[in-house]
C-alpha positions, 0 to 999 in steps of 0.5 A: 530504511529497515521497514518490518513486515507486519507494517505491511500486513493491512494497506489502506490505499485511499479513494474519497469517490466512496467516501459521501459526505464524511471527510477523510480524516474520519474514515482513515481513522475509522480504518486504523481503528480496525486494524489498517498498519500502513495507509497510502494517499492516493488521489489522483483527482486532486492538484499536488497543493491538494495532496499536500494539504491532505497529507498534512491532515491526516499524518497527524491522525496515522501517526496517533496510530503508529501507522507510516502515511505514504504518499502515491507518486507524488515525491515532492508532496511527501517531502512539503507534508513529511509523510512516512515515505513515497510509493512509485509506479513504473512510469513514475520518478524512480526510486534513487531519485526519490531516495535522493529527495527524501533521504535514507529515513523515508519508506521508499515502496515501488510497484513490481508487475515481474520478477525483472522490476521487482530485482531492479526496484530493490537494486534501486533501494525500495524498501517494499514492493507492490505486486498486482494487480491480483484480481483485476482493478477498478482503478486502473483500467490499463492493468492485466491480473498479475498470475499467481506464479508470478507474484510467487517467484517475485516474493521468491526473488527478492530481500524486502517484503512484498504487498499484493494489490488489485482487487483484493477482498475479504473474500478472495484473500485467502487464495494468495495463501502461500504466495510469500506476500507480506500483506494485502493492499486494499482500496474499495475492500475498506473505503467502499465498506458501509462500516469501515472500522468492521470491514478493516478489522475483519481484512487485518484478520484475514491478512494475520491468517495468511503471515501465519500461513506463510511462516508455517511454509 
């Protein structure tokens, strides 16, 4: 599908380890309220029939935003729940594989750690692409930082829009200025926030700063 870049500018990517006794329905809105312009399901503690019925819960609640649900790894749970479209990691089902489950309409993203990924994943179809990790991560532990120059010349490489991931805050955003990315990914940056819709807003803020910079280059 044909999927703009400002869809792209703020990813909330989920993790209900922060999240206390507040369900996550209630902060993925508190986060769309802010600002957020997609939202990916990634939980990984939980069965597939627990994705499924999570997605079914908070598609509902995205899409009163107009905001696409994406649902991490998991293709079948995308297609029971009908989200928005599935993202896929390296070791994960490939992206013709995916397409050919969810059709030619879903968001179809794929994560990119080089140049030499990031051209197979678009030859496969992706739609967007997950570059990082940027700055480290605290959900993956097996992960080297992506280098700068790397994530420029894998923007510099490809047709569809890239989305930096890994460790991204509030306060080292501006440093991927002029890196070609469409957006930021960010996890604990919202969901570990005291005040999510504050937190989200000032991160779309930021993201809004650096497609600006990005336009002007």
């Amino acid at each position: 599908m044909n999927l703009s870049r400002d869809k792209l500018l703020l990813y909330a990517v989920t993790d209900r380890s922060w999240l206390g006794e507040d369900s996550l329905e209630t902060v993925v809105e508190e986060a769309l309220k802010g600002g957020a312009t997609m939202v990916q399901l990634r939980e990984k503690e939980i069965s597939h029939q627990g994705m499924v019925e999570l997605a079914r819960r908070l598609k509902p609640v995205c899409a009163s935003y107009g905001v696409p649900l994406i649902i991490n790894d998991d293709v079948q749970a995308a297609l029971e729940a009908d989200a928005d479209g599935v993202h896929v990691g390296q070791e994960d089902l490939g992206v013709v594989e995916a397409r050919k489950l969810l059709g030619p309409d879903k968001i179809i993203g794929a994560s990119a750690h080089n140049v030499a990924e990031a051209l197979e994943a678009v030859r496969q179809g992706a739609d967007y692409l997950g570059s990082g990790a940027v700055f480290g991560s605290a959900t993956k532990t097996n992960v080297s930082c992506l280098p700068m120059e790397e994530l420029k010349r894998i923007c510099a490489a490809v047709s569809v829009p890239v989305v930096a991931i890994g460790g991204i805050s509030e306060e080292n955003a501006g440093s991927l200025a002029g890196t070609g990315i469409a957006g930021i990914a960010v996890i604990s940056a919202i969901f570990a926030a005291a005040d999510k819709r504050e937190a989200a807003a000032r991160l779309r803020a930021t993201a809004e700063r650096l497609a600006e910079r990005r336009e002007e280059t």
